[in-house]
C-alpha positions in Angstrom: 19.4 -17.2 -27.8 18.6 -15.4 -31.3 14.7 -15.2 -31.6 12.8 -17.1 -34.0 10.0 -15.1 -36.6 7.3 -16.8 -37.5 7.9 -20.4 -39.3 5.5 -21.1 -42.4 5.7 -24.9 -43.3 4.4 -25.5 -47.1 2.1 -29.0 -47.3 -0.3 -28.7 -49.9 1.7 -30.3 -52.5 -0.1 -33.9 -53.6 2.9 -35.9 -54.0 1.5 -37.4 -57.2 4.7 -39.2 -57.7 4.2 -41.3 -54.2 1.7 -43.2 -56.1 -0.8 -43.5 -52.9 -3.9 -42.6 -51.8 -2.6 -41.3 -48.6 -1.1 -37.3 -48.9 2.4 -37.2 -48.9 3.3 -35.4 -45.5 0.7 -37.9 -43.9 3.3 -40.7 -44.8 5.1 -41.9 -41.6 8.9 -41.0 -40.9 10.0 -43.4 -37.8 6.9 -43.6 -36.3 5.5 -39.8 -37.2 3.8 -38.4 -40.1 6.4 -36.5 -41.6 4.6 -32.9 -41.4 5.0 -33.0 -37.5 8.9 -33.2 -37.6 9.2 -30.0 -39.1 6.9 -28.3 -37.0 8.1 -30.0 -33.8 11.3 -28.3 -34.7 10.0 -24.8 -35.3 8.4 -25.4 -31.8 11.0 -26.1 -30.4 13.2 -23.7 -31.1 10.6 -21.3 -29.9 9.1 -19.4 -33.4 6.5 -17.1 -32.7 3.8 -19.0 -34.4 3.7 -21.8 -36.9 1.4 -21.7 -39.7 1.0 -25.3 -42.3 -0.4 -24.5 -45.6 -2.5 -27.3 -47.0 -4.8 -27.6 -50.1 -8.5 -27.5 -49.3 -9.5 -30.9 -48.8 -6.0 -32.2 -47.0 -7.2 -31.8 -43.3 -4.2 -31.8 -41.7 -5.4 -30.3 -38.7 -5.9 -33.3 -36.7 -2.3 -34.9 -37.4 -0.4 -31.1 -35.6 0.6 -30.1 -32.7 -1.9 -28.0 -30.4 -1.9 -24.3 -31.5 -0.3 -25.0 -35.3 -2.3 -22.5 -37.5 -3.4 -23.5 -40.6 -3.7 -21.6 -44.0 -5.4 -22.7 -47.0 -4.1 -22.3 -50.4 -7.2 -22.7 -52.9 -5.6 -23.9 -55.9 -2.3 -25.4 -56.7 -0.2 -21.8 -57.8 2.9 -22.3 -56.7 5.4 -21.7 -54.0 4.9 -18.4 -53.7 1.5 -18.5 -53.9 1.7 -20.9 -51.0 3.5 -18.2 -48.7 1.3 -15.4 -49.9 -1.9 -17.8 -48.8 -0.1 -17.2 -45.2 -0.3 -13.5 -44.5 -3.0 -13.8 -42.4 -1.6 -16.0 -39.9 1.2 -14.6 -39.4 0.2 -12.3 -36.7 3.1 -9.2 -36.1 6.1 -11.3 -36.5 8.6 -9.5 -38.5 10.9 -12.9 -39.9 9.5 -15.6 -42.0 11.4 -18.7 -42.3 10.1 -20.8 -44.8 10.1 -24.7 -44.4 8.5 -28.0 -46.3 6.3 -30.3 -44.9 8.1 -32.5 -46.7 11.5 -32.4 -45.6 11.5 -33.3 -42.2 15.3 -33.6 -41.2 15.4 -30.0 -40.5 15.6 -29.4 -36.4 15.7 -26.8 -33.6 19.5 -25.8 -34.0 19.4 -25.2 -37.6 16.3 -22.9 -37.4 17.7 -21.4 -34.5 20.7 -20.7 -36.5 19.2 -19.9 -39.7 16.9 -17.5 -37.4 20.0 -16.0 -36.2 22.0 -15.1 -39.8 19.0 -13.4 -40.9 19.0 -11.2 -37.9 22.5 -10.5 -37.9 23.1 -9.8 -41.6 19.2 -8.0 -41.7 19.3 -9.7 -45.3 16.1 -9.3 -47.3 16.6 -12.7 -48.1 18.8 -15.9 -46.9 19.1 -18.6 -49.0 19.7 -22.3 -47.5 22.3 -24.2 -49.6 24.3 -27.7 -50.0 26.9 -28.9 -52.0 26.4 -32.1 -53.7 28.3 -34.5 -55.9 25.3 -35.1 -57.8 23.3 -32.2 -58.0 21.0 -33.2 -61.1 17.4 -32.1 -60.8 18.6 -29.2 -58.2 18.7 -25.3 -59.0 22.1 -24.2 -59.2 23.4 -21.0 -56.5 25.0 -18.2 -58.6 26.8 -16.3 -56.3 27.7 -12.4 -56.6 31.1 -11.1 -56.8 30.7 -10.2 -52.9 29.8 -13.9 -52.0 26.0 -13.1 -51.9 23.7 -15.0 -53.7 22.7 -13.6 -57.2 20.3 -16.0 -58.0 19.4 -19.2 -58.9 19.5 -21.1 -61.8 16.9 -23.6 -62.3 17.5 -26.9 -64.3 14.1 -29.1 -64.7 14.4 -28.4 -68.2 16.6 -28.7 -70.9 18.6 -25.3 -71.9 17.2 -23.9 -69.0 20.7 -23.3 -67.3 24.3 -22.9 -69.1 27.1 -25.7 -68.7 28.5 -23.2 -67.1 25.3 -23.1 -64.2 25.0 -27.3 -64.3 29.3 -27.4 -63.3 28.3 -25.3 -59.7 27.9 -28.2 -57.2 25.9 -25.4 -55.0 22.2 -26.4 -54.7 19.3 -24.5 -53.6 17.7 -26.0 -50.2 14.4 -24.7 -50.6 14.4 -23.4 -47.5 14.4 -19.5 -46.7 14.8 -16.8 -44.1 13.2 -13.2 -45.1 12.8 -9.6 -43.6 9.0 -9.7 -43.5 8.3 -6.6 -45.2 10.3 -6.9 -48.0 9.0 -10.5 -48.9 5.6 -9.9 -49.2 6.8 -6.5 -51.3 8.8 -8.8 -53.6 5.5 -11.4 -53.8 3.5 -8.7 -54.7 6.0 -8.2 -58.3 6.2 -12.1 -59.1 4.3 -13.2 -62.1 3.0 -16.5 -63.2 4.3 -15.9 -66.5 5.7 -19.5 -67.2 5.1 -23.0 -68.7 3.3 -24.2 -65.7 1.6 -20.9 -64.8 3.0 -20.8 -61.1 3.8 -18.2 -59.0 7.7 -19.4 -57.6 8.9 -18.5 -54.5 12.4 -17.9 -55.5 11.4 -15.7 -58.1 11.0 -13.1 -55.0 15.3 -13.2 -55.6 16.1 -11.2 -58.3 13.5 -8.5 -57.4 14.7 -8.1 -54.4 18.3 -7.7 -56.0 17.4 -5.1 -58.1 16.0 -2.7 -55.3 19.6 -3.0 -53.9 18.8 -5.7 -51.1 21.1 -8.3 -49.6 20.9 -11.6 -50.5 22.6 -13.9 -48.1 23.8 -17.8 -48.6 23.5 -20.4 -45.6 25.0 -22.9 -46.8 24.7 -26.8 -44.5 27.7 -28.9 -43.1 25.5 -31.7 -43.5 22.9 -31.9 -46.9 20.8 -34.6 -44.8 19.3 -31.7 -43.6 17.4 -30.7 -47.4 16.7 -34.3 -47.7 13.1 -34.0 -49.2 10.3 -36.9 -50.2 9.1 -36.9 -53.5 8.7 -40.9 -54.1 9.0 -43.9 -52.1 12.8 -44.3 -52.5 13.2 -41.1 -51.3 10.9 -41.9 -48.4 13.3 -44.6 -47.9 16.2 -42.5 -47.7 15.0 -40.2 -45.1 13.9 -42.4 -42.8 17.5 -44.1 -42.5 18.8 -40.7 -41.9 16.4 -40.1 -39.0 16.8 -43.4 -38.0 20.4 -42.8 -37.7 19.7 -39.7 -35.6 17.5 -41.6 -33.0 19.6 -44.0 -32.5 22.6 -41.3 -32.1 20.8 -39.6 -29.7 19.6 -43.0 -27.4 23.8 -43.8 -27.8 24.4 -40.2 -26.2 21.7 -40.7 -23.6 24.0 -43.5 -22.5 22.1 -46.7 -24.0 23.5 -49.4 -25.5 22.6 -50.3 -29.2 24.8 -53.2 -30.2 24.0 -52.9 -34.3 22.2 -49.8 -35.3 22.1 -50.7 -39.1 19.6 -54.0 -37.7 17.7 -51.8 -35.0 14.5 -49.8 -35.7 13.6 -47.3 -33.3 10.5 -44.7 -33.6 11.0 -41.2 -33.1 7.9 -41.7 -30.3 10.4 -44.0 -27.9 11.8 -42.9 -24.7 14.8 -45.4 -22.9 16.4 -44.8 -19.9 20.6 -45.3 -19.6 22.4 -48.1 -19.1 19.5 -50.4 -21.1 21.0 -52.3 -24.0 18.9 -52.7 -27.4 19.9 -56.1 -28.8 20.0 -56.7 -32.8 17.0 -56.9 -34.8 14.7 -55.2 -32.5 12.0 -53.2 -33.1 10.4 -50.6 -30.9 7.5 -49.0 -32.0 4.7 -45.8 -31.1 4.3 -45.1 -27.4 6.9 -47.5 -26.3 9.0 -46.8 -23.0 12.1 -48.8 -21.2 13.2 -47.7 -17.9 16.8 -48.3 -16.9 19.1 -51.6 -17.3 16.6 -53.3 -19.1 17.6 -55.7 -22.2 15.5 -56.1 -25.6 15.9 -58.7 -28.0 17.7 -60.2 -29.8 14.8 -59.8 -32.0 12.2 -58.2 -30.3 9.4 -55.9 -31.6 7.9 -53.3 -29.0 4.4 -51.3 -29.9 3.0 -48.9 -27.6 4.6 -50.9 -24.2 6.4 -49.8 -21.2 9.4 -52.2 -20.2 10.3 -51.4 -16.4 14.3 -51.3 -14.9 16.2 -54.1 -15.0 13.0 -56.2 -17.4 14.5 -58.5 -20.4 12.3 -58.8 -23.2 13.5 -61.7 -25.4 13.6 -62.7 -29.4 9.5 -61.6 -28.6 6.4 -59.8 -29.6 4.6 -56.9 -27.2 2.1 -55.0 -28.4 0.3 -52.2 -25.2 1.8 -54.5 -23.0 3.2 -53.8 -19.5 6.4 -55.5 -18.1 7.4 -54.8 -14.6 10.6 -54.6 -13.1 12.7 -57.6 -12.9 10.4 -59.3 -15.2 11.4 -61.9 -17.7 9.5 -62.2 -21.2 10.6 -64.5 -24.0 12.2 -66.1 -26.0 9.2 -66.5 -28.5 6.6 -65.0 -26.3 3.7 -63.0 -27.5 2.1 -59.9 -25.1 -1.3 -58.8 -26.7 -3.0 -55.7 -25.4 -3.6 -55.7 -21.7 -1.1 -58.1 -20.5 0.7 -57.0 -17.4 3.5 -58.7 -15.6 4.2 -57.1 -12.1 7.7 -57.5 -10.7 10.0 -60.5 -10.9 6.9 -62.3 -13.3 8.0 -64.3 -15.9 6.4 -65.0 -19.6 8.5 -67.9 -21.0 8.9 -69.7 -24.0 5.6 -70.0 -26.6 3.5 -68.2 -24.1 0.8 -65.7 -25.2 -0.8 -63.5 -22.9 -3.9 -60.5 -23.3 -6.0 -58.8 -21.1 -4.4 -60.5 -17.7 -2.2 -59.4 -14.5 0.1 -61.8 -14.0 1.4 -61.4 -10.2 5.0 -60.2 -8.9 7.2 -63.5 -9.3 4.4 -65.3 -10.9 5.6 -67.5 -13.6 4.0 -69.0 -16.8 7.1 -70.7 -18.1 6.0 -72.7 -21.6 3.3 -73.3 -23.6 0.5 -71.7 -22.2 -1.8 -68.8 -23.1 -3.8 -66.7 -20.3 -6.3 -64.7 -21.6 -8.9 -62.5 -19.5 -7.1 -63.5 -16.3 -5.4 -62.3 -12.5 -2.5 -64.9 -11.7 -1.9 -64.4 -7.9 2.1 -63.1 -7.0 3.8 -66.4 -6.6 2.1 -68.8 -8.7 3.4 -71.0 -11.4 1.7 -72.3 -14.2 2.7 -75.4 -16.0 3.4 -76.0 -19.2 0.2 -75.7 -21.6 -1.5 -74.2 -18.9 -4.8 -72.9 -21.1 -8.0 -70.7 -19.7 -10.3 -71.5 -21.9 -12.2 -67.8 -21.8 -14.6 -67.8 -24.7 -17.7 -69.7 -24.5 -18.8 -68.6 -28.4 -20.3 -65.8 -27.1 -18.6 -64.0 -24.3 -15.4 -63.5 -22.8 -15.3 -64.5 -19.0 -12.6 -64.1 -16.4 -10.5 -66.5 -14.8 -9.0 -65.8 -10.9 -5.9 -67.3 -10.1 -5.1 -67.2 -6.5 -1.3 -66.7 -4.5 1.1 -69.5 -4.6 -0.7 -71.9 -6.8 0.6 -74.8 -8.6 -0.8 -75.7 -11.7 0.0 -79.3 -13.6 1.2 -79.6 -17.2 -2.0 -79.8 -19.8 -4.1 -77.8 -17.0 -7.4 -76.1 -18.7 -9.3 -73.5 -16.9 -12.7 -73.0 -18.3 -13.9 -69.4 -17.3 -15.3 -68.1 -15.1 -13.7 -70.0 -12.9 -11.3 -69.3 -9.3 -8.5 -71.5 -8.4 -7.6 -70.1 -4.0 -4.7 -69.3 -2.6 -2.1 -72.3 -2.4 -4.2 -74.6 -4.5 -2.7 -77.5 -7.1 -4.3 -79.0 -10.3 -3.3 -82.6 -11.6 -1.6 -83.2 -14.6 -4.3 -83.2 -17.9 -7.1 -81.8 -15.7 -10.1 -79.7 -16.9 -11.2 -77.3 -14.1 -14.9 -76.2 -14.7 -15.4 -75.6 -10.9 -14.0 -73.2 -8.2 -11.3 -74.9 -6.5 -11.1 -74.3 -2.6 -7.5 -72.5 -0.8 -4.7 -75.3 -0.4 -6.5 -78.0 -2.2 -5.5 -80.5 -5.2 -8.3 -80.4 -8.2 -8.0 -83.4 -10.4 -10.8 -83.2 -13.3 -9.9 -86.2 -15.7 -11.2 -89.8 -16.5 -9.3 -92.4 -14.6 -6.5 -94.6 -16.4 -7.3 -97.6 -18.0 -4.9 -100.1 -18.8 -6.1 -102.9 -21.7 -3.7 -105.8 -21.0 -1.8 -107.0 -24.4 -3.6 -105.0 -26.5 -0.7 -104.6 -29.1 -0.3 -108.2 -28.8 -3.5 -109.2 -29.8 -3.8 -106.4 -32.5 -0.5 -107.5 -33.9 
């Protein structure tokens, strides 16, 4: 495997046309801001150190990966400025590949690859390109007689390229490959002697050609991989193509996605073979589903973990845990801390937070446990409610093994219901209840003989 140099990744840009408070690379791509997908790659395809250039007062640090170094650029000069800001973390490495912090399609194989052509060739310089239909707003790739890249014409402003230049449909990438050295000689001859006073990166180009040195073109099968973010369409844009990737990738891994263009899955989620991913589901952050489970129709999944075999139906899970076998949904709602163990079941219009419910338990309709332990075995009835808030404080309800609650059963924490024990039907339980026996807390019926009558 070709070595990779060291990987600078530009970020200090402010993204003005975003039109947010937040900086731009700190704007989420399928679950991650986008300035860790570029760096993720460069990790991964093992570069012998990765350095982010930020603006003084970004504070990017926090969002990278551990041993990311990070330079600062002072002022806003430029590309090359941007690279030269660098040097210093760049430790002995002898190839720099240049990447932006806000492109974030780029990944392992392609700087693997684009590692290896400027090793092979021992260019000064390689070039990314792309061929586009449209490539308005894009510097056009003037190649040499020999195939080589002469330079590259730049179009943000009228009359600054030929018709000639504007007819190539070759773009420039913006992202690079150099011999060290002869970069930082190059930087050292670039002026800022243009309209916006900046110091460009590509301007390195035609110095480097005129002291005889090889300029090579790398041109992409795929020009997803430039994609960049300037605004929020563009944002947009690149997240559906790295949605399309995850989803490729889970379809590889042997799952089952029945309609990618309705399923939304972050970059963050790990899913075992043989599950299937139903439409309109959403999984989210730290989420993970073991083997031959189902989600959805219509599920959204934040930070969970979904055991083999689990279903999760047309539901709502945030930190939740569902074990194996388990059954959630349709229309339930698991709030942080709700656990099901194996074979449980959450059923329809049941929320649940901050409780265990016990292997083959069962709270089938209508109910919501909140700061609870149901006992393996038991089965709640339908609006089965523990009343765990007294205004004040949150108190705990124990539910023991095999217990039977009746439909309309509220259990007013802290309270204990044994082992084997049943409720009535409309009860209010403010009182332990013993192992094996019935509690019945409600007023006795009263019948009114021809009430209607009369009132009639």
């Amino acid at each position: 495997m070709d070595s990779v140099g060291a990987v600078i990744i530009m970020a200090a840009g402010k993204g003005t046309r975003m039109k947010s408070a937040t900086p731009k690379v700190r704007h989420k791509v399928c679950g991650r801001p986008m300035i860790e997908y570029p760096v993720l790659a460069a990790n991964g395809a093992g570069a012998a150190c990765v350095v982010v250039v930020t603006g003084p007062d970004d504070q990017l640090g926090e969002l990278l990966p551990g041993g990311t170094r990070v330079a600062v650029q002072r002022e806003a000069r430029g590309t090359g400025d941007a690279v030269r800001s660098a040097v210093a973390e760049l430790g002995d490495a002898d190839q720099v590949i240049v990447l932006s912090g806000d492109v974030p399609l780029v990944d392992v194989d392609f700087i693997r690859a684009l590692a290896g052509r400027q090793r092979e060739t021992g260019a000064a310089i390689v070039v990314v390109t792309a061929r586009l239909d449209d490539p308005t707003g894009y510097g056009r790739i003037v190649r040499s007689a020999d195939g080589g890249v002469e330079r590259v014409a730049e179009t943000k402003a009228a009359g600054d390229a030929t018709a000639e230049e504007l007819a190539i449909g070759e773009v420039n990438a913006g992202i690079y490959a150099f011999d060290r050295r002869k970069l930082f000689s190059a930087l050292e001859q670039v002026t800022a002697d243009n309209a916006q006073g900046e110091y460009y990166l590509p301007d390195v180009l035609p110095i480097m050609r005129a002291a005889g040195e090889n300029a090579v073109a790398f041109e992409l099968e795929s020009p997803d991989m430039m994609l960049g973010v300037n605004s929020r369409v563009d944002l947009a844009a690149v997240t559906a193509a790295m949605q399309r990737r995850i989803i490729r990738g889970h379809q590889f891994a042997g799952v089952t996605v029945v309609d990618p263009a309705s399923t939304w899955i972050d970059s963050t989620v790990t899913i075992d073979r043989d599950t299937t991913i139903e439409p309109g589901s959403y999984l989210r952050g730290d989420t993970a589903i073991g083997a031959g489970a189902v989600i959805g129709p219509h599920s959204t999944l934040t930070d969970c973990h979904v055991d083999d075999g689990a279903t999760v139906i047309h539901s709502y899970l945030v930190e939740a845990t569902v074990g194996p076998g388990a059954q959630v949904g349709p229309f339930a709602y698991l709030r942080p801390g709700a656990r099901l163990a194996e074979g449980a079941k959450a059923g329809t219009f049941v929320e649940i937070k901050n409780s265990e419910i016990g292997a083959g338990a069962k709270v089938p309709h209508l109910s919501y446990v909140g700061d609870a332990d149901v006992g393996e075995g038991s089965n709640l009835g339908a609006a089965t409610i523990t009343a765990n808030y007294d205004g004040k404080n949150k108190h705990r309800t124990t539910i023991g093994k095999g217990v039977r609650t009746g439909v309309d059963t509220t259990l007013v924490a802290p309270v204990s219901v044994g082992d084997g024990a049943y409720t009535g039907a409309g009860s209010v339980i403010t009182r332990d209840v013993p192992e094996d026996a019935l509690a019945v807390a409600r007023e006795r019926q009263k019948n009114i003989e021809d009430y209607a009558k009369r009132k009639r």
